[in-house]
C-alpha positions in Angstrom: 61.3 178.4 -92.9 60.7 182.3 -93.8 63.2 184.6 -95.1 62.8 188.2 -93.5 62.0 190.9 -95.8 64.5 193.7 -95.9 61.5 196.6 -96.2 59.9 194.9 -92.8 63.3 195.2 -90.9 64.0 199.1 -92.4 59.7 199.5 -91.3 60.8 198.7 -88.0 63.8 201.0 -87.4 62.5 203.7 -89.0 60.0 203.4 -85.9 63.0 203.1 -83.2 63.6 199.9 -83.2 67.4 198.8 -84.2 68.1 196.1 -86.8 69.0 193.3 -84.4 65.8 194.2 -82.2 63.6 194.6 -85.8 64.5 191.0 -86.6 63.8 189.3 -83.5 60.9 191.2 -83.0 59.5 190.2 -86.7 60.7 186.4 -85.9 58.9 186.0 -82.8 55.6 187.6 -84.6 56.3 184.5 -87.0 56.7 181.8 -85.1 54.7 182.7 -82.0 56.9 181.6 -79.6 60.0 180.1 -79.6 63.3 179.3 -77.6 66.9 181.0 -77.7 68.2 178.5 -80.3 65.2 178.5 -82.2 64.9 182.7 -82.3 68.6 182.5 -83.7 68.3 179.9 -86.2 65.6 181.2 -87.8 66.4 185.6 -87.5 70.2 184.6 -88.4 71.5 186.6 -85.6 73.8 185.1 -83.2 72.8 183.4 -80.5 74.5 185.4 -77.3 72.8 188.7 -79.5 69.2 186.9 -78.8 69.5 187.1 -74.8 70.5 191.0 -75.0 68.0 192.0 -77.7 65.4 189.9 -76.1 65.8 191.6 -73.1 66.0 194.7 -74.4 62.7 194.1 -76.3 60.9 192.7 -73.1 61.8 196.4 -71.5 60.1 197.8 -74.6 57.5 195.7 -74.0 57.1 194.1 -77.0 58.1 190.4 -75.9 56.8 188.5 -73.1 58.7 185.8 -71.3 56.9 182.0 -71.5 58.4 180.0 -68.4 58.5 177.0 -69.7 61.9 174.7 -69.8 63.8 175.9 -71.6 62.7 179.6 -71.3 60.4 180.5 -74.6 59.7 184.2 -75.6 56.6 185.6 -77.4 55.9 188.3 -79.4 52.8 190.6 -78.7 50.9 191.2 -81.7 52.5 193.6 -84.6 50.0 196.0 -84.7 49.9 196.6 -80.8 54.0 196.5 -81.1 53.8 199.3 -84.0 51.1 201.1 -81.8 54.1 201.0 -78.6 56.9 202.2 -80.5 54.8 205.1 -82.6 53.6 206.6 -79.4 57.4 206.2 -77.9 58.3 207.8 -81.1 55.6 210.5 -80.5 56.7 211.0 -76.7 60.3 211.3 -77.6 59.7 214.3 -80.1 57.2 215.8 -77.6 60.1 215.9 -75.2 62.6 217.2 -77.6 60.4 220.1 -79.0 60.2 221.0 -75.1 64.1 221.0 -75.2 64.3 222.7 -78.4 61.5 225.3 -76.9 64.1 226.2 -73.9 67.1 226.3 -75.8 65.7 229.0 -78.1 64.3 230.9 -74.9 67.9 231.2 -73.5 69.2 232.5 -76.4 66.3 234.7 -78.0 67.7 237.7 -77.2 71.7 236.5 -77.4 72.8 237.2 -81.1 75.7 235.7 -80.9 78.1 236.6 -84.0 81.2 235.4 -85.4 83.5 238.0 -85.9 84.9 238.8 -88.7 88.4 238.7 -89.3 89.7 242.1 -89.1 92.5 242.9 -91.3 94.3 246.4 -92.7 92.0 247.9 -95.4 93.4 247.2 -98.9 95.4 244.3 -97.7 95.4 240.8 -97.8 96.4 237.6 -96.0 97.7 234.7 -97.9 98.5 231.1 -96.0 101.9 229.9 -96.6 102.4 227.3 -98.5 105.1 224.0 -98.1 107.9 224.3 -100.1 109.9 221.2 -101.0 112.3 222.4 -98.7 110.5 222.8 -95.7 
């Protein structure tokens, strides 16, 4: 049995992955392919996490489903997987640069301020402070 590294996990969700999905992901490249109870043996993540993240890492595309009885999952290779999320990482800043772009067109020409709090000249304002009393 393997022990996952902690620098291969944090690898993975720097990338966009989450730590849950980086450990099943990382297990399955591992062992190939491998069942529900095998997948949470092994990653040390419980077992009714596996069917979510699974799932969640089929969307991503980074997990096929085997039919086979029971059901199997497999891992496509790592660096195809690190190829998908990089360019989902590259496509999600692309898209919030565009965002960023139009937000600073709508207000290019607003300079919106704070304002100043206006008080007497020569005075000053002091909070009040608790007493024991109070």
């Amino acid at each position: 049995m393997f022990k996952l590294r902690d620098e291969d996990v944090q690898a993975l969700t720097s990338i966009g992955l989450t730590v849950l999905q980086a450990k099943v992901y990382l297990t399955l490249v591992k062992l190939g392919k491998a069942t529900i109870k095998t997948i949470s043996k092994t990653a040390e993540v419980a077992r009714q996490d596996i069917y979510r993240v699974t799932s969640e890492l089929h969307k991503l595309g980074l997990v096929e489903k085997v039919i086979a009885a029971p059901n199997e999952f497999k891992a496509i290779p790592l660096t195809e997987g690190i190829s998908i999320l990089l360019q989902r990482m590259h496509e999600e800043r692309a898209e919030s640069h565009k965002k960023i772009k139009k937000l600073m067109r709508r207000y290019r020409d607003k300079n919106v301020t704070a304002t100043p709090f206006e008080a007497e000249p020569n005075s000053f304002w002091f909070p009040k402070k608790k007493c024991a009393g109070d």
